[in-house]
Residue frames as qw, qx, qy, qz and C-alpha x, y, z in Angstrom:
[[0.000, 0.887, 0.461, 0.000, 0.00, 0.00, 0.00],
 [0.303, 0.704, 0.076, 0.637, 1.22, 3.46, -0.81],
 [0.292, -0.161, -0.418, 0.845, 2.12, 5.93, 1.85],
 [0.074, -0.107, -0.056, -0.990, 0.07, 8.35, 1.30],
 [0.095, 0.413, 0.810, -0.406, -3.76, 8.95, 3.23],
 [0.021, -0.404, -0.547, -0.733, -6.69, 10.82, 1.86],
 [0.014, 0.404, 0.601, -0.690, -9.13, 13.44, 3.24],
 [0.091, 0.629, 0.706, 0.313, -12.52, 14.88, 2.10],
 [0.138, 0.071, 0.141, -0.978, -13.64, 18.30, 2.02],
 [0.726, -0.017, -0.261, -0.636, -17.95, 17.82, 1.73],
 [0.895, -0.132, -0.389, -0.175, -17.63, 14.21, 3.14],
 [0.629, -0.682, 0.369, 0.047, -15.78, 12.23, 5.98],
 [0.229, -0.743, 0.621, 0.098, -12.14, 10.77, 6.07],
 [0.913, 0.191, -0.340, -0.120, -11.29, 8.04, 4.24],
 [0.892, -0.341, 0.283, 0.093, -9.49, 5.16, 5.68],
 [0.474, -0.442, 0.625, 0.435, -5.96, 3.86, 4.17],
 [0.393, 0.289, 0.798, 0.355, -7.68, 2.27, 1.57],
 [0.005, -0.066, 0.259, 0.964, -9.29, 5.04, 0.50],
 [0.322, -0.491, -0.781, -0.213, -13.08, 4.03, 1.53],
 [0.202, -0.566, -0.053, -0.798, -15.30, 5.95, 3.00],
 [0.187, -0.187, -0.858, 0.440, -15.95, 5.46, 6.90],
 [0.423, -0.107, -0.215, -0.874, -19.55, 6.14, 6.08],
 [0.113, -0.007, 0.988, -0.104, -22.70, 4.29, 7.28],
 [0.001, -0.177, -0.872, -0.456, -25.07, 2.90, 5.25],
 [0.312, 0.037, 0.247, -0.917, -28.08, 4.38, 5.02],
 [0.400, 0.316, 0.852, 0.122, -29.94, 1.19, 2.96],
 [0.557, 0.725, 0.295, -0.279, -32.58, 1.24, 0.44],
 [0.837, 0.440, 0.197, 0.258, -31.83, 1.56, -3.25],
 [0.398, -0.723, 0.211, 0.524, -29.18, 3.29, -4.61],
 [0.720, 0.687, -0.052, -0.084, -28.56, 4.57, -8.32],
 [0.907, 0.150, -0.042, 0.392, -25.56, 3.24, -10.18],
 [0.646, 0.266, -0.053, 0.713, -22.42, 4.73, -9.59],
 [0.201, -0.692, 0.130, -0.681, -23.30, 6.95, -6.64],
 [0.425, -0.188, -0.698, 0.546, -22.63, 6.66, -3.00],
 [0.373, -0.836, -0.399, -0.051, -24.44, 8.22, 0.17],
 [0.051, 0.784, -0.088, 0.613, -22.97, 11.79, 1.28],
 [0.017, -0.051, -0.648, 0.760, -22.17, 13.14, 5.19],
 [0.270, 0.152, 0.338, -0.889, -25.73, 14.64, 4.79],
 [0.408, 0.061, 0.884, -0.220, -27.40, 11.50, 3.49],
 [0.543, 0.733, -0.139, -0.386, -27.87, 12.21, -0.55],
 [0.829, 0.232, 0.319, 0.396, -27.07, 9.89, -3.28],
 [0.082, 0.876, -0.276, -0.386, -23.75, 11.63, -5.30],
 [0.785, 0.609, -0.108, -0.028, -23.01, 10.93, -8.45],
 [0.647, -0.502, 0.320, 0.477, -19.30, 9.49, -8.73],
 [0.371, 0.850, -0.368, -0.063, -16.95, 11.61, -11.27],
 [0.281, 0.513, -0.805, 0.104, -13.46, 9.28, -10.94],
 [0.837, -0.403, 0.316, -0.193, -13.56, 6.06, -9.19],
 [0.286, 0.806, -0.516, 0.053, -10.16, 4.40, -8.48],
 [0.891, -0.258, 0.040, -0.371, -9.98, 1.12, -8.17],
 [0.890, -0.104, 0.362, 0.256, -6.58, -1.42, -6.75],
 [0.571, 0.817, -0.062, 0.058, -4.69, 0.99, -8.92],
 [0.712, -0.554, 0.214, 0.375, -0.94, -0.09, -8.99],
 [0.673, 0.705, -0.126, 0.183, 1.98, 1.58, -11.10],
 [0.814, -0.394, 0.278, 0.324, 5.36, 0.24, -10.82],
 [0.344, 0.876, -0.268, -0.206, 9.01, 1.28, -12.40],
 [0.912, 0.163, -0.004, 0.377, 11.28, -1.11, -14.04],
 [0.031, -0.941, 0.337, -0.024, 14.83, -0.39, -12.96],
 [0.612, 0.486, -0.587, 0.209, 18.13, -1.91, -13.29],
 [0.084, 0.314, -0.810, 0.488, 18.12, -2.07, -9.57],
 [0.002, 0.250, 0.924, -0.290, 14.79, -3.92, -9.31],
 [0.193, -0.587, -0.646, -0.449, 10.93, -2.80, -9.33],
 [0.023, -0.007, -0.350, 0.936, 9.79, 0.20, -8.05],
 [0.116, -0.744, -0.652, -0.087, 5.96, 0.02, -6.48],
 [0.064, 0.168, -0.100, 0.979, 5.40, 3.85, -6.47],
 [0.620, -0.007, 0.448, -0.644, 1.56, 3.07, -5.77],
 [0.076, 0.170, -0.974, 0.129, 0.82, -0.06, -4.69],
 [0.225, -0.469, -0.851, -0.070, -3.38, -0.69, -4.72],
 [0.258, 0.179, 0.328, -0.891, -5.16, 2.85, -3.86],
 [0.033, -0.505, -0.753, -0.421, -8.99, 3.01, -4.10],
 [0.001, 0.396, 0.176, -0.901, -10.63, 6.22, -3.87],
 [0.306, 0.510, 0.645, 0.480, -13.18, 7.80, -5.34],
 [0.117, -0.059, 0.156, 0.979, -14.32, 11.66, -6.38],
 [0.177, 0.612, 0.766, -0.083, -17.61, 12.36, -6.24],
 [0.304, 0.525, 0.310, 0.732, -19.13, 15.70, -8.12],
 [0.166, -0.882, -0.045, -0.439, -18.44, 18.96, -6.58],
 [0.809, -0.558, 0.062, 0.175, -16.38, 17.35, -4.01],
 [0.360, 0.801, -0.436, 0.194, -13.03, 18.11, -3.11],
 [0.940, -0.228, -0.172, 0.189, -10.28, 14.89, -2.18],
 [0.161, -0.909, 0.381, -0.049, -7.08, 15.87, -0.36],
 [0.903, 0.219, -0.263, 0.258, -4.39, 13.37, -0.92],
 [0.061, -0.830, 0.510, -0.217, -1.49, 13.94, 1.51],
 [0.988, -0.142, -0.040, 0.036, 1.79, 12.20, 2.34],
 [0.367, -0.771, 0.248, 0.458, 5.62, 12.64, 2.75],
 [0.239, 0.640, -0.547, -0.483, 7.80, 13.06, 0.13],
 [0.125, 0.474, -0.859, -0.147, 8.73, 10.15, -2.24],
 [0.520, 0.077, 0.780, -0.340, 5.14, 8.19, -1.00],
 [0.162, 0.226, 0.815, 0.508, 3.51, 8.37, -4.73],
 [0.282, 0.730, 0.479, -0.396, 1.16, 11.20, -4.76],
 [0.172, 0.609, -0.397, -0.665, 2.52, 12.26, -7.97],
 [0.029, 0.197, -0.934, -0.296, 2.76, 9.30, -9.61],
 [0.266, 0.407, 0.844, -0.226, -0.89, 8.64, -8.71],
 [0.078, -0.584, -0.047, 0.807, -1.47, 11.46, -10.10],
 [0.321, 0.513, -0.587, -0.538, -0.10, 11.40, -13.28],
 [0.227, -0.064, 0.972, -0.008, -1.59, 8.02, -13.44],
 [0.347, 0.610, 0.637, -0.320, -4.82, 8.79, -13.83],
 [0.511, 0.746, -0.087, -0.418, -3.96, 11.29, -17.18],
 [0.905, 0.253, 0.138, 0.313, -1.74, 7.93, -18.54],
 [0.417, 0.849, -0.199, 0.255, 1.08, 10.23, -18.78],
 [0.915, -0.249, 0.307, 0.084, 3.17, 7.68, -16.75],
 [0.268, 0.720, -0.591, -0.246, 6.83, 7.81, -19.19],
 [0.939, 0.129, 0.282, -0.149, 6.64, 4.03, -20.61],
 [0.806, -0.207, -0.454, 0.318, 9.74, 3.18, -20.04],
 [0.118, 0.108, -0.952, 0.261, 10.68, 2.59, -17.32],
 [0.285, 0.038, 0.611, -0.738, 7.19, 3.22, -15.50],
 [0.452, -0.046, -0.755, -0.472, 3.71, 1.06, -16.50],
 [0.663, -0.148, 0.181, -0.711, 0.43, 0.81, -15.15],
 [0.107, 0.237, -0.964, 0.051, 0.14, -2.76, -14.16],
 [0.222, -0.336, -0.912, 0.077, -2.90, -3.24, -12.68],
 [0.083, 0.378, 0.493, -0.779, -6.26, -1.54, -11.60],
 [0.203, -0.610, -0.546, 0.538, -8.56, 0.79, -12.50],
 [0.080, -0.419, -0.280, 0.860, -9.77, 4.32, -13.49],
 [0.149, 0.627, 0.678, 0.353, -12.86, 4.89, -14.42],
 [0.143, 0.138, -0.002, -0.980, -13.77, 9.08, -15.19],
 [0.560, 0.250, -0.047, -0.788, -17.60, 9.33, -15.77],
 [0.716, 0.486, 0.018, -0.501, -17.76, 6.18, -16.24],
 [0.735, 0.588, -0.338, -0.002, -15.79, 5.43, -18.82],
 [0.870, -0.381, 0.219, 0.221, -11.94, 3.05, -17.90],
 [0.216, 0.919, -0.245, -0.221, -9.60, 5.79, -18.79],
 [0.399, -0.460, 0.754, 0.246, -6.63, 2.58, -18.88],
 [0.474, 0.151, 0.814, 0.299, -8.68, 0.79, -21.98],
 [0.290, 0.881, 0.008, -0.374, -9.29, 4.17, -24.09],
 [0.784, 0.382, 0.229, 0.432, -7.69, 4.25, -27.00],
 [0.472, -0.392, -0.144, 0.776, -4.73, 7.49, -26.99],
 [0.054, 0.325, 0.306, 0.893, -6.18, 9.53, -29.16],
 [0.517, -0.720, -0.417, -0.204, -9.67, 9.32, -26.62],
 [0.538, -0.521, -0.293, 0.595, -6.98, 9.49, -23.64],
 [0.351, 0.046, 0.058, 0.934, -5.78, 12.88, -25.51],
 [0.169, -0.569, -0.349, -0.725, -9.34, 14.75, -25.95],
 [0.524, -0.771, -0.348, 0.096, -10.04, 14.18, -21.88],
 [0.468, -0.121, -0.157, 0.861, -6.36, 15.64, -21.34],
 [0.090, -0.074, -0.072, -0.991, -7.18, 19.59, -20.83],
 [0.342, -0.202, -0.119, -0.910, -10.94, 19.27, -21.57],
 [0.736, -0.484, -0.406, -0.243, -12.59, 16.64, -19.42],
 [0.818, -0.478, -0.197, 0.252, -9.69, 16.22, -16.85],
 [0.375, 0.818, -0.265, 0.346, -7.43, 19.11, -16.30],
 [0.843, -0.380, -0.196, 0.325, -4.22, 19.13, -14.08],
 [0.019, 0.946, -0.278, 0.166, -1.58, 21.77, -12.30],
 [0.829, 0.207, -0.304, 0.422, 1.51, 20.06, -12.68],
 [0.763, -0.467, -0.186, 0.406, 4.33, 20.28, -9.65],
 [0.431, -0.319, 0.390, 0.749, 6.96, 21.99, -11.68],
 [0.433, 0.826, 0.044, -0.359, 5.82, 25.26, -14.06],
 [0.109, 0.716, -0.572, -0.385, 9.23, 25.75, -15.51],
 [0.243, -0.055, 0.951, 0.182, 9.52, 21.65, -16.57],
 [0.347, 0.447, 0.824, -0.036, 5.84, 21.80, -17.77],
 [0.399, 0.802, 0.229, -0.380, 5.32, 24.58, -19.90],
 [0.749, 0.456, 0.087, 0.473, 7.07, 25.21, -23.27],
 [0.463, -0.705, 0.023, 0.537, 10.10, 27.39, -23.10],
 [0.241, -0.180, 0.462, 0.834, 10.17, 28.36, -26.71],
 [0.115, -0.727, -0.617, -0.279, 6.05, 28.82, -26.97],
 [0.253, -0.329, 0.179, -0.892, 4.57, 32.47, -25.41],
 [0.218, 0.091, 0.773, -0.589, 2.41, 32.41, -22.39],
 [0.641, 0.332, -0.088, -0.687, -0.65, 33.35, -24.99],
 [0.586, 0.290, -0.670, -0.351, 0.41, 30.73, -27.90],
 [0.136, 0.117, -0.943, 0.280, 0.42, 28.12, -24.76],
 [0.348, 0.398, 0.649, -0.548, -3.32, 28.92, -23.68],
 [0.478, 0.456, -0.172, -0.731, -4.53, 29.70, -26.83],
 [0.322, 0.366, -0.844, -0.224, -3.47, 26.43, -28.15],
 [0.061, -0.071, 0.943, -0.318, -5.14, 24.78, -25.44],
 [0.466, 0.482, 0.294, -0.681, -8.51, 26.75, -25.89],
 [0.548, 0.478, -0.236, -0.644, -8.43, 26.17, -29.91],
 [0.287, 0.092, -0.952, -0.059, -7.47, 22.21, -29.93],
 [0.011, -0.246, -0.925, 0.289, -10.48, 21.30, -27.34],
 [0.251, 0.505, 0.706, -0.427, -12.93, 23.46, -27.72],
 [0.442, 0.344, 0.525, 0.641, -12.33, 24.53, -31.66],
 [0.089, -0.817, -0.233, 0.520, -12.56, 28.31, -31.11],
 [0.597, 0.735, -0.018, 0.321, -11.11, 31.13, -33.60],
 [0.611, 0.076, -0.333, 0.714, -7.45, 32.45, -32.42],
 [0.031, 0.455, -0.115, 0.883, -9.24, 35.79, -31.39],
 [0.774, -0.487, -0.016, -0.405, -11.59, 34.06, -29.06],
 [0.894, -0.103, -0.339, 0.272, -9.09, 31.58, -28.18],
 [0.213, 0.253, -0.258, 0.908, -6.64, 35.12, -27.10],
 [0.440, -0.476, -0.309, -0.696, -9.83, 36.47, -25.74],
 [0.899, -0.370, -0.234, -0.006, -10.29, 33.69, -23.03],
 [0.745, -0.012, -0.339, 0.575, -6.69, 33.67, -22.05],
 [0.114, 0.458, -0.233, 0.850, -6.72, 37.38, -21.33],
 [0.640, -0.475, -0.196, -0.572, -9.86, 36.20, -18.84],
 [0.906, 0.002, -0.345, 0.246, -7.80, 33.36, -17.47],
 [0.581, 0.166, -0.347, 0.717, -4.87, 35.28, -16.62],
 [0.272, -0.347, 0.207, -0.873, -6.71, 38.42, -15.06],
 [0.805, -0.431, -0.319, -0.254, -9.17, 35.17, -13.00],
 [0.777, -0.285, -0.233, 0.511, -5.67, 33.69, -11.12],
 [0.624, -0.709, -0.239, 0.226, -4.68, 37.02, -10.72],
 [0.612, -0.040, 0.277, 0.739, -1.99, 37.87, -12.98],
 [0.221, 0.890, 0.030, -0.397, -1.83, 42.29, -14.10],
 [0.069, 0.746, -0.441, -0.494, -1.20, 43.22, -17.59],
 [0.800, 0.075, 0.595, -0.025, -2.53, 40.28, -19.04],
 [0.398, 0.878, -0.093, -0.249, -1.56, 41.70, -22.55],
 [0.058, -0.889, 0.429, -0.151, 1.40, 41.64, -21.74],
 [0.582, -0.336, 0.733, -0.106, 2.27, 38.67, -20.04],
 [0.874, 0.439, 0.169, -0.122, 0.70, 36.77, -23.16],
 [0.667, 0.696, -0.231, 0.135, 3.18, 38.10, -25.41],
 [0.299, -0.729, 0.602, -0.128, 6.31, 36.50, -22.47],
 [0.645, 0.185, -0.741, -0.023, 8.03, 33.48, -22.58],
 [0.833, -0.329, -0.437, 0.079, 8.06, 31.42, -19.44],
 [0.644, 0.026, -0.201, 0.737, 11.40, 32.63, -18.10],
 [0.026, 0.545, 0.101, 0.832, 10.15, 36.14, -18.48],
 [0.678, -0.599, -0.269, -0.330, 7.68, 35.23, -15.19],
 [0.299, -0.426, 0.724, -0.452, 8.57, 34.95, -11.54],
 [0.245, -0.139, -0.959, -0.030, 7.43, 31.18, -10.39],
 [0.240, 0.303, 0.638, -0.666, 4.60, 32.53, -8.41],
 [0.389, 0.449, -0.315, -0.741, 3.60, 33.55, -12.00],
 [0.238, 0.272, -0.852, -0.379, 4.34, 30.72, -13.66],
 [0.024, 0.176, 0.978, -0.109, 2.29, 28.64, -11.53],
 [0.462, 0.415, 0.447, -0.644, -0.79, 30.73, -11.87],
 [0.506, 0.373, -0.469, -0.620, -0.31, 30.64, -15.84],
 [0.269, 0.011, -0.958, -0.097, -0.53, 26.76, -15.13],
 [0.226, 0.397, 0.738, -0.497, -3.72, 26.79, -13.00],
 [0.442, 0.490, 0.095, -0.745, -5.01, 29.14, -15.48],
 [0.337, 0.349, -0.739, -0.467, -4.24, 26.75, -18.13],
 [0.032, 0.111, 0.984, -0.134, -5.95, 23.69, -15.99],
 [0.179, 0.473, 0.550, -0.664, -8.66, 25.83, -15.87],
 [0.237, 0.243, -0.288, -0.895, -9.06, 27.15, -19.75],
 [0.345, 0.059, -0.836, -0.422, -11.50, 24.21, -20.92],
 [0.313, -0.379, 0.548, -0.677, -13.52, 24.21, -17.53],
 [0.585, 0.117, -0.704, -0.386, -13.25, 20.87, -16.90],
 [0.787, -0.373, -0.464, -0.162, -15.24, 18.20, -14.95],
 [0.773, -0.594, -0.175, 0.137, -12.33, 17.39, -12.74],
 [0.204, 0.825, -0.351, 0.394, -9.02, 19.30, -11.80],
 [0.877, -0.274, -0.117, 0.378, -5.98, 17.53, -10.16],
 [0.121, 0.920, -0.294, 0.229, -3.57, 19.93, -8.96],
 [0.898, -0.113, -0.195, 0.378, -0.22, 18.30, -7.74],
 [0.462, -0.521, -0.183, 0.694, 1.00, 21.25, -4.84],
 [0.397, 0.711, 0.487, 0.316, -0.25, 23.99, -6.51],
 [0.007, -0.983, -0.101, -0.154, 0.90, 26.19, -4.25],
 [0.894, -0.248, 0.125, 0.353, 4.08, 25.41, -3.99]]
C-alpha cells in the first residue's frame, strides 16, 4: 500500500484504503453513486480502483503506488497527503496515462472518469479528456510549460485544440484566465516566454491553463508550492 492517506472536504475521512468510513443508510441506490455526510445519493466523477503503477529499474521494481482506491464524487473536493517520495505524484499522473513508458507502466487496476476506464481508451480518446474533461496543475511550471512557446500561444493552443474556437476568441479567453488567477497586464504577459515570469507567475499561468476548458475534474499536484 502506498504511503500516502486521503481526506474529504464535503464528506468524511477516508481510511488507508481510501473508503469511506460512512454508514449505510440502505434502500436503493442509483448506479455509480454513493451516500454523502448529509445523506444524498452523489453521483461518482473518478472512481479508483486497486490501482498499482510500478518502475522497471536496473536495480529492481519500483511500487510507487501499490493498490489505492478512492473515489471523487461531483463537486467534491479529495485531499491526498503524504511525505515526500510516497507516490502522490505518480498517482497522479496516473490517472492522465502520462506515466513515461519506459521505465514506469500501469500494471494493474482501474480508473474509471464518468464512467468510462480511462486505462482501456484508445490514446487519441486518452488525448481529448487531457485539458478538456480532466485538467491538471503540474508540480513543476518551468519543466511543464514550453520554453520556446509564449504564455498566450500556450493557452490559446489549449482553448483552440479542445474546444475549436477562432485564435481571437481563443486570445480572448486567455486574457480572462490570466486576469481570473490574478496575474496584471494580461496583454502583456501573453506576449512572455516562461522565463520572463517569476514562479509565483508561472504557476498561476498553469492553473489558469488547468482551468481554460472548464473541466469536470481538476488535479492539482501542490499547486501552491
Amino acid at each position: 500500500m502506498s504511503a500516502f492517506d486521503f481526506a474529504r472536504v464535503q464528506t468524511k475521512l477516508l481510511d488507508i484504503n481510501g473508503r469511506p468510513r460512512a454508514k449505510s443508510l440502505g434502500g436503493l441506490r442509483p448506479k455509480g453513486a454513493r451516500t454523502s455526510r448529509h445523506g444524498i445519493f452523489v453521483t461518482k466523477l473518478l472512481e479508483i480502483e486497486n490501482l498499482q503503477t510500478q518502475f522497471f529499474t536496473s536495480a529492481g521494481i519500483v511500487r510507487a503506488v501499490d493498490g489505492i482506491t478512492y473515489d471523487v464524487a461531483q463537486g467534491e473536493t479529495v485531499a491526498v497527503v503524504g511525505e515526500s517520495g510516497c507516490g502522490k505524484s505518480v498517482g497522479a499522473m496516473s490517472i492522465l496515462r502520462l506515466i513515461p513508458n519506459p521505465p514506469g507502466k500501469i500494471v494493474g487496476g482501474s480508473i474509471r472518469f464518468n464512467g468510462r476506464d480511462l486505462l482501456k481508451i484508445s490514446d487519441a480518446e486518452m488525448r481529448k479528456v487531457r485539458g478538456r474533461d480532466i485538467g491538471m496543475i503540474f508540480q513543476e511550471p518551468m519543466t511543464s510549460l514550453n520554453p520556446v512557446l509564449t504564455i498566450g500561444r500556450q493557452l490559446t493552443e489549449t482553448v483552440e485544440h479542445h474546444l475549436g474556437v477562432s485564435r481571437a476568441d481563443a486570445m480572448k479567453r486567455a486574457r480572462e484566465l490570466l486576469g481570473l488567477v490574478g496575474i496584471s497586464e494580461p496583454d502583456r504577459r501573453l506576449a512572455q516566454y516562461p522565463h520572463h515570469l517569476s514562479g509565483g507567475m508561472r504557476q498561476r499561468v498553469m492553473i489558469a491553463m488547468a482551468l481554460a476548458c472548464e473541466p469536470k475534474l481538476i488535479i492539482a499536484d501542490e499547486p501552491t508550492t
